[in-house]
C-alpha positions in Angstrom: -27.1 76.7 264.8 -30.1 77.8 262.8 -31.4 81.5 262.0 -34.0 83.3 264.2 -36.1 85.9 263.9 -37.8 87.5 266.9 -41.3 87.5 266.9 -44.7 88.7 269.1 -46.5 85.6 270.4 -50.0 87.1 269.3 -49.1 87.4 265.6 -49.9 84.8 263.5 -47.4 85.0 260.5 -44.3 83.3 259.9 -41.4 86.0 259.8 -39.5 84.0 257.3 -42.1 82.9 255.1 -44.8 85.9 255.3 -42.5 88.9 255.9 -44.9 91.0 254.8 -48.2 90.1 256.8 -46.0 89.7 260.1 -44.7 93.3 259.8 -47.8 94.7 258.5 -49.9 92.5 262.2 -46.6 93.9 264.1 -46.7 97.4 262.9 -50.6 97.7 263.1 -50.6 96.0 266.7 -47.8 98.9 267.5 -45.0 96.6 268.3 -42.5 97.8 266.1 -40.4 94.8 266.7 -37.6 95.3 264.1 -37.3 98.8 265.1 -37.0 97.3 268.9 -34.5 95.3 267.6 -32.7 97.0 265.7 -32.1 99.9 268.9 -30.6 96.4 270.9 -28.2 95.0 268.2 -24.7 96.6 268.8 -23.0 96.8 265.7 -21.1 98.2 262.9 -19.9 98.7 259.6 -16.8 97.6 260.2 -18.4 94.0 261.3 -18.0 91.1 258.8 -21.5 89.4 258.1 -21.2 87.1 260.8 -20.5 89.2 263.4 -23.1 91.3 262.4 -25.5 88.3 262.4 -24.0 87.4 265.9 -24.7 91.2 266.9 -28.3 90.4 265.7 -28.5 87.1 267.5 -27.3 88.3 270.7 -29.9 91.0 270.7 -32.6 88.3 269.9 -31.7 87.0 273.2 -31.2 89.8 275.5 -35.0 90.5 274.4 -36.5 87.6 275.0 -34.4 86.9 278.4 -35.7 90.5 279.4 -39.4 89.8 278.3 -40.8 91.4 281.0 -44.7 91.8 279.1 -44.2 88.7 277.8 -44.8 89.3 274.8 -41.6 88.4 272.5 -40.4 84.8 271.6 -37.7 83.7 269.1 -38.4 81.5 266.0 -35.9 79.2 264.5 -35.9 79.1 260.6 -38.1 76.4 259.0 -36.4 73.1 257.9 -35.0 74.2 254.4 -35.3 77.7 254.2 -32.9 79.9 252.8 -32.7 83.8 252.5 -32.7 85.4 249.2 -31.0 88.7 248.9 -32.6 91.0 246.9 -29.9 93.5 245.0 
């Protein structure tokens, strides 16, 4: 299973690749889609990382399922890519 990200089908940056020019469309459009998201994901402290990523995942999908503007899709990592925490 890949990583996904949710995303508004009107903005034209890649959430994984140009973070910062897909919140910066997102926020200016209104969307607030992390903020949306991050009401939708129920989860915890006391989740390991992969729960918490499940959490995440689950809430990716209730949003989508539920797109009732139809507005929100989900993107699948591209071919290679990797997160880089930043500490």
């Amino acid at each position: 299973m890949g990583l996904h990200m949710l995303t508004t089908m009107d903005n034209p940056h890649d959430p994984f690749t140009e973070f910062d020019e897909w919140l910066q469309f997102d926020e200016s459009s209104g969307y607030y889609t992390t903020q949306y998201l991050a009401r939708l994901t129920i989860t915890s402290s006391e989740l390991s990382d992969a729960d918490q990523d499940a959490a995440i995942e689950l809430a990716i999908d209730e949003i989508v399922r539920e797109n009732i503007n139809g507005m929100y899709k989900k993107v699948e990592a591209p071919s290679g890519w990797s997160s880089v925490e930043v500490v």
